[in-house]
PyMOL CGO cylinders between C-alpha atoms (Angstrom):
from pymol import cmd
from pymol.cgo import CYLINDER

trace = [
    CYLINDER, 155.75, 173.63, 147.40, 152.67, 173.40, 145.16, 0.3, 1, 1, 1, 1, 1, 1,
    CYLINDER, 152.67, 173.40, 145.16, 151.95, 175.56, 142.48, 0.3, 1, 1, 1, 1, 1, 1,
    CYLINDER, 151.95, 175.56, 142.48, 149.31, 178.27, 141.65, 0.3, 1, 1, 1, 1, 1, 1,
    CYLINDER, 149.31, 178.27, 141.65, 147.32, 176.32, 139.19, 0.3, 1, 1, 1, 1, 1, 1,
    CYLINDER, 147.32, 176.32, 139.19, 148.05, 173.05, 141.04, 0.3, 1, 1, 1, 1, 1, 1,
    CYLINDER, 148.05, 173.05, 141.04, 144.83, 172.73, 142.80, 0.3, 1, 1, 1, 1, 1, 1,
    CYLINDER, 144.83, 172.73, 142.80, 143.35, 172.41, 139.48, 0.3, 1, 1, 1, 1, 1, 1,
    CYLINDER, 143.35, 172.41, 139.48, 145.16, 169.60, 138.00, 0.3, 1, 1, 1, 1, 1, 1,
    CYLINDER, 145.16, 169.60, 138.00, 145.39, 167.56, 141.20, 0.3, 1, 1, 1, 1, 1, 1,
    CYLINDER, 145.39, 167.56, 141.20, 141.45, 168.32, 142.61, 0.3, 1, 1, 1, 1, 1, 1,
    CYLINDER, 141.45, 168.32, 142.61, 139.21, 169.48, 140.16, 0.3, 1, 1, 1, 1, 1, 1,
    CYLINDER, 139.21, 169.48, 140.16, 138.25, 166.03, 138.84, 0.3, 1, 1, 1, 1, 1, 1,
    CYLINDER, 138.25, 166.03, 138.84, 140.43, 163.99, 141.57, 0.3, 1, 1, 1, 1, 1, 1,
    CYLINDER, 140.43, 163.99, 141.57, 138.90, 160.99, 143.47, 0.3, 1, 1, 1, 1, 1, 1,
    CYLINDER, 138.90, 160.99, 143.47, 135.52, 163.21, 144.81, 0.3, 1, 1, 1, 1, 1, 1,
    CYLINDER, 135.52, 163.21, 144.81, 134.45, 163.49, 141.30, 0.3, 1, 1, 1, 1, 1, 1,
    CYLINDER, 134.45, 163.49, 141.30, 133.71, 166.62, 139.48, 0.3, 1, 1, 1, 1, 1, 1,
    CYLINDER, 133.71, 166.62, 139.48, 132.82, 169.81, 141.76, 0.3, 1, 1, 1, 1, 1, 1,
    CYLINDER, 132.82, 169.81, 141.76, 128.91, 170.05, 142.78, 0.3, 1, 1, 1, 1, 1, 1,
    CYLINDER, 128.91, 170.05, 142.78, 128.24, 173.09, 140.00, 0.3, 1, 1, 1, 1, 1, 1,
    CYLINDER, 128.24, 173.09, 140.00, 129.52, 170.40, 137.45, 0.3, 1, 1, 1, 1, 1, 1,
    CYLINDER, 129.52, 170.40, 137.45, 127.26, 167.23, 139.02, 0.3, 1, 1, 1, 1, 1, 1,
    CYLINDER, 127.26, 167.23, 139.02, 123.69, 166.56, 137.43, 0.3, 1, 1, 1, 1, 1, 1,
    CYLINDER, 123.69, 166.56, 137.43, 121.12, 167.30, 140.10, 0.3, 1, 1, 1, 1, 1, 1,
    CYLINDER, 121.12, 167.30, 140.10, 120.11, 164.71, 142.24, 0.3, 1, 1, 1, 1, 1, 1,
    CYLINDER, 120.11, 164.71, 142.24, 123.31, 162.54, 141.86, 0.3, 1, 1, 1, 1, 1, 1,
    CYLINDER, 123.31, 162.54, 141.86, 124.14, 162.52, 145.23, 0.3, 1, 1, 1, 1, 1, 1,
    CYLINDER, 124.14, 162.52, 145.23, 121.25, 161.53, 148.12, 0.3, 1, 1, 1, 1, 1, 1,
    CYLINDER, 121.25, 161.53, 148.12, 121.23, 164.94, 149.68, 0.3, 1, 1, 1, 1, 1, 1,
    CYLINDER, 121.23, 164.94, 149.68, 120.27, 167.26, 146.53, 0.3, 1, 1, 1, 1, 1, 1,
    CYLINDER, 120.27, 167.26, 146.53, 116.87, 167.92, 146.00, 0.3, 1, 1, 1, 1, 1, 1,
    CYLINDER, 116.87, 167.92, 146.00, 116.01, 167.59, 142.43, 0.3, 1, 1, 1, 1, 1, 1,
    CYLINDER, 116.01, 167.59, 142.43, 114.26, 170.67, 140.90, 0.3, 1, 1, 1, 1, 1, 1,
    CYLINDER, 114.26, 170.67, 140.90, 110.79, 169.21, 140.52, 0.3, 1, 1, 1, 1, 1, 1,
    CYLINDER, 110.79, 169.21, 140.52, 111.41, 168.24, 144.27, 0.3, 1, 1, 1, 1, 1, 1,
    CYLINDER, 111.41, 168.24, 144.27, 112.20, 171.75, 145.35, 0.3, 1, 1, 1, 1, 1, 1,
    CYLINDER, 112.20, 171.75, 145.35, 108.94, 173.43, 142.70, 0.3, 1, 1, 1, 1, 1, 1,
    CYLINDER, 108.94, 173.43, 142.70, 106.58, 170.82, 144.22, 0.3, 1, 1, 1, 1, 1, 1,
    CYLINDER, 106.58, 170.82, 144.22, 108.00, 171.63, 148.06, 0.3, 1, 1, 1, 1, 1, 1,
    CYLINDER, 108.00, 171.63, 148.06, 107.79, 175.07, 147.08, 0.3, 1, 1, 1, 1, 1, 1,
    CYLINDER, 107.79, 175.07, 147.08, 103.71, 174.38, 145.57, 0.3, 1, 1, 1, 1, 1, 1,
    CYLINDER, 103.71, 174.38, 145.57, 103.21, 172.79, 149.16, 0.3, 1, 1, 1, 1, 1, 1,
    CYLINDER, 103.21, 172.79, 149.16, 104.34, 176.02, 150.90, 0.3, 1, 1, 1, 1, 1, 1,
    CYLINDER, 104.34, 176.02, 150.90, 102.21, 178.12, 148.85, 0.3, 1, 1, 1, 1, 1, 1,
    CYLINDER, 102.21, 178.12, 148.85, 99.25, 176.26, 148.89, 0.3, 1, 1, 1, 1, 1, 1,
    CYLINDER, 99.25, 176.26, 148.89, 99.53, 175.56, 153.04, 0.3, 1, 1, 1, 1, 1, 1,
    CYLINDER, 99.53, 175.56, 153.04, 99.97, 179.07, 153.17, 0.3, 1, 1, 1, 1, 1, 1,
    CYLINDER, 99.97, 179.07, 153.17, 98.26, 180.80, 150.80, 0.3, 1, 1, 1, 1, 1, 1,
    CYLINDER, 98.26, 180.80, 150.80, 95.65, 183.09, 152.97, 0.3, 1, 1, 1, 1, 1, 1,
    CYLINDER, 95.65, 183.09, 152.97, 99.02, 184.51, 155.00, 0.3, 1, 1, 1, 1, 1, 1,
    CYLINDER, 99.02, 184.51, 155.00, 100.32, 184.81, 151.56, 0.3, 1, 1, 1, 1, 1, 1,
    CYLINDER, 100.32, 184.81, 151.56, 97.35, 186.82, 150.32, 0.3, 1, 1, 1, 1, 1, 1,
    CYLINDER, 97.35, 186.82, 150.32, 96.91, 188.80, 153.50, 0.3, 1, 1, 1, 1, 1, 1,
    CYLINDER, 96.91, 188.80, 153.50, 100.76, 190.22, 153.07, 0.3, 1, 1, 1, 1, 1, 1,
    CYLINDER, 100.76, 190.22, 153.07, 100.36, 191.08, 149.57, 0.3, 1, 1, 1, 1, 1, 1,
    CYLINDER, 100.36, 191.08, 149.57, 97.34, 192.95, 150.66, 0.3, 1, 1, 1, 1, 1, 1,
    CYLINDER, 97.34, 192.95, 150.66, 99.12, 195.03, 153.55, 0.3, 1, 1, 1, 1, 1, 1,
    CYLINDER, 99.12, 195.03, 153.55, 99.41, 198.41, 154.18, 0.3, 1, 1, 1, 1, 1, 1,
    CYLINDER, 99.41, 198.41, 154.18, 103.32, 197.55, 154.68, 0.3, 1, 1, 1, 1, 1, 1,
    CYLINDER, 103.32, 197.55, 154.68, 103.17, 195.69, 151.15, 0.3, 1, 1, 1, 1, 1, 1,
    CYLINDER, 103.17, 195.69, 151.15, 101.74, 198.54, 150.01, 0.3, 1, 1, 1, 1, 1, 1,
    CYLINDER, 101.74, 198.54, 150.01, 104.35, 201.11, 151.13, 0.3, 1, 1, 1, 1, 1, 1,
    CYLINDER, 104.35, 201.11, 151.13, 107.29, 198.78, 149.73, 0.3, 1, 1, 1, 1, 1, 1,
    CYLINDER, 107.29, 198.78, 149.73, 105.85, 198.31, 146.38, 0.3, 1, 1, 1, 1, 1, 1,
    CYLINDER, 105.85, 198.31, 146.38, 105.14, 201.61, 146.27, 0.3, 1, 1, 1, 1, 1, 1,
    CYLINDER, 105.14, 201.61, 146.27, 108.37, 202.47, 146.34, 0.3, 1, 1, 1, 1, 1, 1,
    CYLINDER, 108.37, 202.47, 146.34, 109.73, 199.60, 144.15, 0.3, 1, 1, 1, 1, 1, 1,
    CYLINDER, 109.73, 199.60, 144.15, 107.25, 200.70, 141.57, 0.3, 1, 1, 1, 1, 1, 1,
    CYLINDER, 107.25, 200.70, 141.57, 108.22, 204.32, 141.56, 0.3, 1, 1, 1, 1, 1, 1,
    CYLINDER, 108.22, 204.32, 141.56, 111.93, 203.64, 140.97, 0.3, 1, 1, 1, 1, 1, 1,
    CYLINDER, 111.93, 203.64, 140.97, 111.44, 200.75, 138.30, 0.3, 1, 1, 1, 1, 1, 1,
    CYLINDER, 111.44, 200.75, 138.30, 109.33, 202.94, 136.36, 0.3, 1, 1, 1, 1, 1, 1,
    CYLINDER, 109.33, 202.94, 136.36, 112.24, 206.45, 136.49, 0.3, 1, 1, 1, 1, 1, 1,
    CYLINDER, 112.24, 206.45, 136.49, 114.69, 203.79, 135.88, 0.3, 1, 1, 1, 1, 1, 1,
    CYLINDER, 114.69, 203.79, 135.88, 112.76, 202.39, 132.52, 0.3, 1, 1, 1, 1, 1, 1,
    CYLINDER, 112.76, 202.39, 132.52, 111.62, 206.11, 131.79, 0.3, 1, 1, 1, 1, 1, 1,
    CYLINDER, 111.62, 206.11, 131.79, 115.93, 206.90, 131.54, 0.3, 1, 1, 1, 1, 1, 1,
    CYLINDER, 115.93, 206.90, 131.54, 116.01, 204.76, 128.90, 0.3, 1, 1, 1, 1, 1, 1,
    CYLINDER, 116.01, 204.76, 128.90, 112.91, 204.49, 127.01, 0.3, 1, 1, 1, 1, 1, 1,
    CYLINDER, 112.91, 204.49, 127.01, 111.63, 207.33, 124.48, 0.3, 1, 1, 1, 1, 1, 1,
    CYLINDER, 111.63, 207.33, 124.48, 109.59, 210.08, 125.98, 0.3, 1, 1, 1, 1, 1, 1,
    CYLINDER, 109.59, 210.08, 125.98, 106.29, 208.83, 123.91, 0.3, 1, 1, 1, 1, 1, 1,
    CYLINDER, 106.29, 208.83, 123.91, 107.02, 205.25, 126.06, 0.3, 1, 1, 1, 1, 1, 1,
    CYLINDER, 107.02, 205.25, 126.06, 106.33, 207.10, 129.56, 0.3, 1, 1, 1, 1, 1, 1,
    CYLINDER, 106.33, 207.10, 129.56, 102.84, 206.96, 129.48, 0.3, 1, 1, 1, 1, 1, 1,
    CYLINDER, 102.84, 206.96, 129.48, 103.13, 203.35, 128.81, 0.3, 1, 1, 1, 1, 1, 1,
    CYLINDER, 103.13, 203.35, 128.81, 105.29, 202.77, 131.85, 0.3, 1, 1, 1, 1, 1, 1,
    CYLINDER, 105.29, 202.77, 131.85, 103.27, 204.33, 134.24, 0.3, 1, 1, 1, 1, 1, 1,
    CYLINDER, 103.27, 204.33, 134.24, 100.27, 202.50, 132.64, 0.3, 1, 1, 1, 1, 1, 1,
    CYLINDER, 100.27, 202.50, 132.64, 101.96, 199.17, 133.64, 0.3, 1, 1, 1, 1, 1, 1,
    CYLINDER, 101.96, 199.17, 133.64, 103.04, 200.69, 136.55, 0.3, 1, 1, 1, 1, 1, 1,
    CYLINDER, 103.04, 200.69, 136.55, 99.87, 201.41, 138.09, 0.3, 1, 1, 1, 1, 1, 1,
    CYLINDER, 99.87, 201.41, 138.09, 98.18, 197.82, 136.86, 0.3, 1, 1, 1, 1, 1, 1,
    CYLINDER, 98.18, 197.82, 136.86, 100.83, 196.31, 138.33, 0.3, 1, 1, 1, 1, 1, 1,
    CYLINDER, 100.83, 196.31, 138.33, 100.31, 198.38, 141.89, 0.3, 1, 1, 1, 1, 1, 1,
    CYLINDER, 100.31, 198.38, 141.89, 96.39, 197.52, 141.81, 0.3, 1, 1, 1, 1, 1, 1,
    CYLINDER, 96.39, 197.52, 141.81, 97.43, 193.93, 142.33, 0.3, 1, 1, 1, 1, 1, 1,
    CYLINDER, 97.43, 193.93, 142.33, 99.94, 194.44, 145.29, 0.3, 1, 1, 1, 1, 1, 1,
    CYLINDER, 99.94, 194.44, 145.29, 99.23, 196.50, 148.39, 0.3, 1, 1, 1, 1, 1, 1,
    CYLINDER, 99.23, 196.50, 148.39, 95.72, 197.24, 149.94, 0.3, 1, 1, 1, 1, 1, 1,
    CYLINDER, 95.72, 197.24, 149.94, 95.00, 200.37, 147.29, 0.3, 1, 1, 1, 1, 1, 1,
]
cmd.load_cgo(trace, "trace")
């Protein structure tokens, strides 16, 4: 009957080699390298890009980041001095005039 710990001494590095997390990238022919997946990913963006900048300017983006803005900004104000808050909701709102249609 095996062992709890067995699995590691028998499989970890047994005849399938070391375990993916542990492989460089792109050793084996179906990982994608990471300049593969960046430049598929540049591809996407760029074939895409006026869907892209029509959702960012939606009134649905708007509403989400909205809300994702307001709670990152009480969550830094917690635990940032009180002289900070104006900062915060500086950033906040530069950040909001480049998401959304406001």
């Amino acid at each position: 009957m095996p062992r709890v710990g067995d699995f590691r001494r028998a499989g970890a590095m047994g005849t399938m080699g070391p375990p993916a997390a542990n492989r460089p990238v792109g050793t084996r022919g179906d990982d994608m390298g990471v300049d593969d997946i960046i430049n598929k990913g540049k591809q996407l963006f760029e074939q895409n890009r006026d869907k892209i900048e029509e959702a960012l300017k939606s009134e649905k983006a708007e509403e989400v980041s909205d809300k994702l803005l307001d709670g990152a900004s009480e969550a830094i104000k917690k635990v940032v001095p009180t002289e900070r808050h104006a900062k915060v909701d500086e950033v906040r709102e530069n950040v909001d005039k480049n998401i959304g249609n406001a």
